[in-house]
C-alpha positions, -999 to +999 in steps of 0.1 A: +054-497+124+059-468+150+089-457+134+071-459+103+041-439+115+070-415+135+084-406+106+048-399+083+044-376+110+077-354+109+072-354+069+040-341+080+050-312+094+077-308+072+051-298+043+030-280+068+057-257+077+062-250+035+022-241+035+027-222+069+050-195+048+023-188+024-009-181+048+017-167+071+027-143+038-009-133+035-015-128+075+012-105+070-005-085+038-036-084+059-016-067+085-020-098+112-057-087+114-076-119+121-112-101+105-090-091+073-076-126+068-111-141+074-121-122+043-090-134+026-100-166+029-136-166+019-125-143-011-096-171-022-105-205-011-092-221-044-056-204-031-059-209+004-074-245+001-049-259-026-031-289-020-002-274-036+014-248-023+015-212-038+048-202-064+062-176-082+076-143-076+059-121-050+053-082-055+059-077-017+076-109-003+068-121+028+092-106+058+103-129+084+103-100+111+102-113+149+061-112+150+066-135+115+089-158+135+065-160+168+030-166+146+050-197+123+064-212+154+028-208+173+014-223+138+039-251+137+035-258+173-003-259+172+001-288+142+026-303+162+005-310+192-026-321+170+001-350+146+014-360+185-022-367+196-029-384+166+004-403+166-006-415+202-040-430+192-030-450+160+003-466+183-023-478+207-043-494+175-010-508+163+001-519+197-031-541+198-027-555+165+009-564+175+017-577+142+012-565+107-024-573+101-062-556+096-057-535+127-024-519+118-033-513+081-066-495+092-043-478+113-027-467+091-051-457+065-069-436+097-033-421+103-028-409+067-060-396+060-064-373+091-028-362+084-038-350+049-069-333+066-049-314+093-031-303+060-063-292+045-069-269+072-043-251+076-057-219+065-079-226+097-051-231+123-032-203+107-063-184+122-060-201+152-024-194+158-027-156+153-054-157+176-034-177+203-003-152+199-029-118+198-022-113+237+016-116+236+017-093+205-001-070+225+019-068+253+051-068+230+036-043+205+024-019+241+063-019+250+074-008+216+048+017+211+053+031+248+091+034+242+087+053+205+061+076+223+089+085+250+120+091+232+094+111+210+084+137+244+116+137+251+129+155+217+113+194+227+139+205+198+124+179+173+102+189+145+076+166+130+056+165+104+025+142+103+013+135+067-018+117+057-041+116+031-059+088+007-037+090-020+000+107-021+011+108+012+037+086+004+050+108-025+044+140-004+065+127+027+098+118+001+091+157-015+088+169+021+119+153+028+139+162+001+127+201+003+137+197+040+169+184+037+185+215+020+185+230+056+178+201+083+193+169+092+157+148+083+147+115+093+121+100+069+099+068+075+111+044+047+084+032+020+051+027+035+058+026+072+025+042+087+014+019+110+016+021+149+045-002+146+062+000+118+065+039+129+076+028+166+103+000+151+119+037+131+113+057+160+132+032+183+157+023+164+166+047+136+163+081+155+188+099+168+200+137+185+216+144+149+179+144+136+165+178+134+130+170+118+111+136+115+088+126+087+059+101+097+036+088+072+003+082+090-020+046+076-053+044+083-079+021+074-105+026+101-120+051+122-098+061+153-062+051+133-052+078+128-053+095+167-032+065+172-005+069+154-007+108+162-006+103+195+025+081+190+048+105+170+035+139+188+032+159+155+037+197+150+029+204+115+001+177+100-001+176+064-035+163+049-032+154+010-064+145-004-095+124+009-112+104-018-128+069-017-098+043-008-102+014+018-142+023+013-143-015+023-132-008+060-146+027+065-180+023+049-185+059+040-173+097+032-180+106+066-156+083+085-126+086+060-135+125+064-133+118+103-106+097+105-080+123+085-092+150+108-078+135+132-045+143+126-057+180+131-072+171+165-040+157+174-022+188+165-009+214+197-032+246+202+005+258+187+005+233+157+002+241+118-029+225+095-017+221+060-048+217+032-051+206-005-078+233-006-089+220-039-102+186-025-134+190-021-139+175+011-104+189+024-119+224+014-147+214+042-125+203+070-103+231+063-131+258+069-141+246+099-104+247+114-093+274+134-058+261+145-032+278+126-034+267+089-020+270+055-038+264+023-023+253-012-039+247-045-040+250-081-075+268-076-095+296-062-062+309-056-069+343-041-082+319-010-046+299-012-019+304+009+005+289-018-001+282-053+012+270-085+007+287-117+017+287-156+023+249-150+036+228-188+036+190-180+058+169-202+073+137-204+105+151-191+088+163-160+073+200-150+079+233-145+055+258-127+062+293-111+056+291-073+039+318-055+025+327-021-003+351-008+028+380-002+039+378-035+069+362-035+073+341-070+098+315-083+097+298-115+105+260-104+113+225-119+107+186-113+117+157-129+082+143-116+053+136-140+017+147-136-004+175-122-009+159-093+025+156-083+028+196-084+001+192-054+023+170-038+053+191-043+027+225-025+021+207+002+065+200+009+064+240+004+043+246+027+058+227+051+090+242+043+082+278+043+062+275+078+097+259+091+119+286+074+132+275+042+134+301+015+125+302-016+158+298-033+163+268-005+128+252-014+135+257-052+169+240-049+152+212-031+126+207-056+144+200-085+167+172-063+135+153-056+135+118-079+108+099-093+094+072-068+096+039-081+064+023-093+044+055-088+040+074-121+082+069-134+095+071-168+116+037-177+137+031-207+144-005-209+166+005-245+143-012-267+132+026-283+096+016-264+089+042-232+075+024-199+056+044-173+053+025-144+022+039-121+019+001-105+012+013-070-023+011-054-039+035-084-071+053-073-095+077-091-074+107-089-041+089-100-055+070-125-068+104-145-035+121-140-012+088-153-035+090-184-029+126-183+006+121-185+002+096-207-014+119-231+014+145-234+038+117-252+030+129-289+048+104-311+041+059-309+010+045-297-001+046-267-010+015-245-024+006-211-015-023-191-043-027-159-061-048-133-087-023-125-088+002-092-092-020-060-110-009-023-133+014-035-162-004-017-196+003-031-180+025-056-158+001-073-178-008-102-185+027-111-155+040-110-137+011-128-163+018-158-153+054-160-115+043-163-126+025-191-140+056-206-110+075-200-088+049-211-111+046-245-104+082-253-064+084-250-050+045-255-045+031-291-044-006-275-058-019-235-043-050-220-066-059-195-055-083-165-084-103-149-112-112-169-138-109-142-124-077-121-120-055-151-152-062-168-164-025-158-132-016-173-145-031-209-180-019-201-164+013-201-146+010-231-179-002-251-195+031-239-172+049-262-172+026-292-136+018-285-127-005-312-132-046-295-100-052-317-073-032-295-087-050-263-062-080-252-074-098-219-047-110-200-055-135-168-020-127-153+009-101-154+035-123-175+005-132-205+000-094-202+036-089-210+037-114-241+011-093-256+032-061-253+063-083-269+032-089-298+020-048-305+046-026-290+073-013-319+098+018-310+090+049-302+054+035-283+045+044-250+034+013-222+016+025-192+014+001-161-010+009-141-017-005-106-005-041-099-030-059-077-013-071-040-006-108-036-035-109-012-058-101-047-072-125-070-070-119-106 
């Protein structure tokens, strides 16, 4: 009977540590913020609760980096201590029953039942475990940091560009790097690498004296993040894309996402360069009251701008645009990238390029070398004759007009949207999610909605506009979505994708 009770245990664990990958996954999404993960939960009990654990293909897997490893060994030893303890008090029932009789059977049954209730709370002693290990990764996550920051002072030679923004920093910091690299040796953060770490594990381990300029992307999702990971990577020229209402859920308001981008600007030397998207509204604000060294770009107002783009024709082969500054200078440019907004994005690597002494011919050269970046507004031809633009990443207001923009400029097939709705947008989610719907109703011949509850606005929307019930599929997840496309799509239509909701999302 020990033996037996033994061995219940270890298969115990065994399963635990299967349902430990899966919370530890969504830790991980959550950025191994306790707060965020409590919200998880209470948002996706059905998920985090199940008996069964989790399958199917991830959009952003879970990485088993060394912080992974020392939260599932700190989960697995915190269930280990707790099936010992309980191991120890059913032997001592056991023992006293000596034989197989009552004693041993209730045992038993005790045993097995608060087995399958330690199980049942896992999601719980996840949260206990990456409490337990906060003080360690502290410590740990100080040394990395401390070393990044140093190897960072003691580059005098190294340029860097800081670029933030709530939408299209990442795109802007590949354009910036590809501008760059027709006269520097350029170091770029990979993918979305803008937190204090994931900047300090490139810092430390990826830069080098060959590296003339380095590229950070700078993530924020509350006040006082982005002086952190300023002060980290010692920026000389900050870039500031837009400011619009993303991760409302975190920062509450305008004000602080205003707030937190300036402080890139703040973090700037008295010797540093500002760069604006003078036609965002509340970038146009911040920008005014700045009296470091600045540079302005835009599509607007241009006798204010700096730099500017002008006689711009969108297509679904890309753009073209002539570039020109406040002295004059003008060069007809073009991009394989798609959308108006992308041409702001492209500005912004000009103007980092020019203030760090490109040319023109070397900044035009660089433009037409930079390629699409996947799952944010590129063309794919699966060779079926039907056309797939994939705009799957985090969409926002501003993206989601331009992909439908874009959208709009394919003249032959029919046009259809594939969506789950915007996402942290806060108070304004609902709102913003109806006027999609509006948009969508007045340039799609057919909408494949994902999530029946989170796109309702999305529908609302479409109703607004009379948009016929008919060519309004709802899908609950990406593959039914996809069987409907195999059901209306014929050569020569045009699918857009647009957003896919993280792992950590419902619906």
């Amino acid at each position: 009977m020990l033996i037996l009770i033994i061995l219940i245990g270890i298969f115990t664990l065994l399963f635990i540590g299967n349902k430990s990958k899966y919370l530890l996954h969504m830790v991980q999404l959550e950025g191994y913020k306790s707060e965020n993960y409590k919200k998880w939960l209470n948002n996706n009990k059905e998920k985090a609760f199940s008996t069964r654990v989790q399958k199917g293909e991830t959009k952003k897997p879970l990485v088993f980096t060394p912080r992974a490893k020392r939260l599932f060994t700190a989960h697995l030893i915190i269930n280990a201590i707790f099936i010992v303890l309980f191991t120890l008090k059913v032997e001592k029932i056991i023992v006293y029953g000596n034989d197989f009789n009552h004693l041993t059977i209730i045992g038993l049954v005790v045993y097995m039942a608060i087995l399958f209730g330690l199980y049942y709370l896992q999601p719980y002693l996840m949260l206990l475990a990456n409490n337990s290990v906060l003080p360690l990764e502290e410590i740990i996550n100080m040394g990395y940091y401390k070393a990044a920051q140093k190897k960072i002072k003691s580059r005098s030679d190294l340029i860097v560009v800081g670029v933030t923004g709530s939408f299209g920093k990442t795109s802007t910091k590949f354009i910036v790097g590809t501008i760059l690299g027709e006269k520097y040796k350029v170091l770029n953060t990979p993918e979305s690498y803008n937190t204090p770490m994931g900047l300090s594990k490139i810092i430390n381990n990826q830069l080098n004296e060959d590296h003339e300029v380095f590229i950070a992307e700078l993530g924020a999702r509350n006040l006082g993040d982005i002086k952190e990971v300023s002060e980290l990577v010692q920026p000389k020229v900050g870039v500031i894309t837009s400011i619009g209402p993303t991760h409302l859920e975190t920062f509450k308001n305008m004000d602080n996402i205003m707030k937190t981008k300036y402080e890139l600007v703040e973090e700037l030397p008295t010797d540093g360069i500002a760069i604006f998207n003078y036609d965002n509204e509340y970038l146009k604000r911040l920008a005014d009251k700045t009296f470091k060294e600045k540079v302005l770009y835009g599509l607007e107002d241009v006798e204010n701008l700096d730099l500017y783009a002008k006689d711009i024709e969108v297509s679904e082969m890309g753009s073209t645009f002539t570039l020109e500054d406040r002295d004059g200078n003008s060069i007809s440019c073009t991009t394989k990238l798609l959308g108006k907004h992308n041409i702001y994005n492209i500005l912004a690597g000009v103007a980092v390029a020019k203030n760090i002494g490109l040319t023109f011919d070397e900044i035009k050269r660089g433009i037409k070398k930079i390629e699409p970046i996947p799952h944010r507004l590129n063309i794919i031809n699966p060779g079926t004759g039907i056309i797939i633009i994939d705009d799957a990443f985090n969409s926002n207001p501003i993206g989601s007009k331009a992909a439908l923009e874009v959208l709009h400029q394919f003249k032959e097939g029919r046009k259809i949207i594939v969506t789950p709705g915007m996402i942290e947008l806060g108070a304004m989610e609902e709102e913003a999610n109806r006027e999609f719907g509006i948009n969508i109703g007045k340039v799609c011949d057919y909408v494949i909605l994902v999530g029946e509850k989170r796109t309702k606005p999305i529908y609302e929307g479409l109703m607004d506009v009379n948009y016929n019930k008919d060519n309004i599929f709802i899908a609950n997840t990406l593959e039914e979505a996809t069987g409907y496309i195999q059901k209306i799509a014929r050569p020569k239509d045009v699918v857009l994708f647009e957003n896919d909701l993280p792992d950590n999302y419902n619906e």
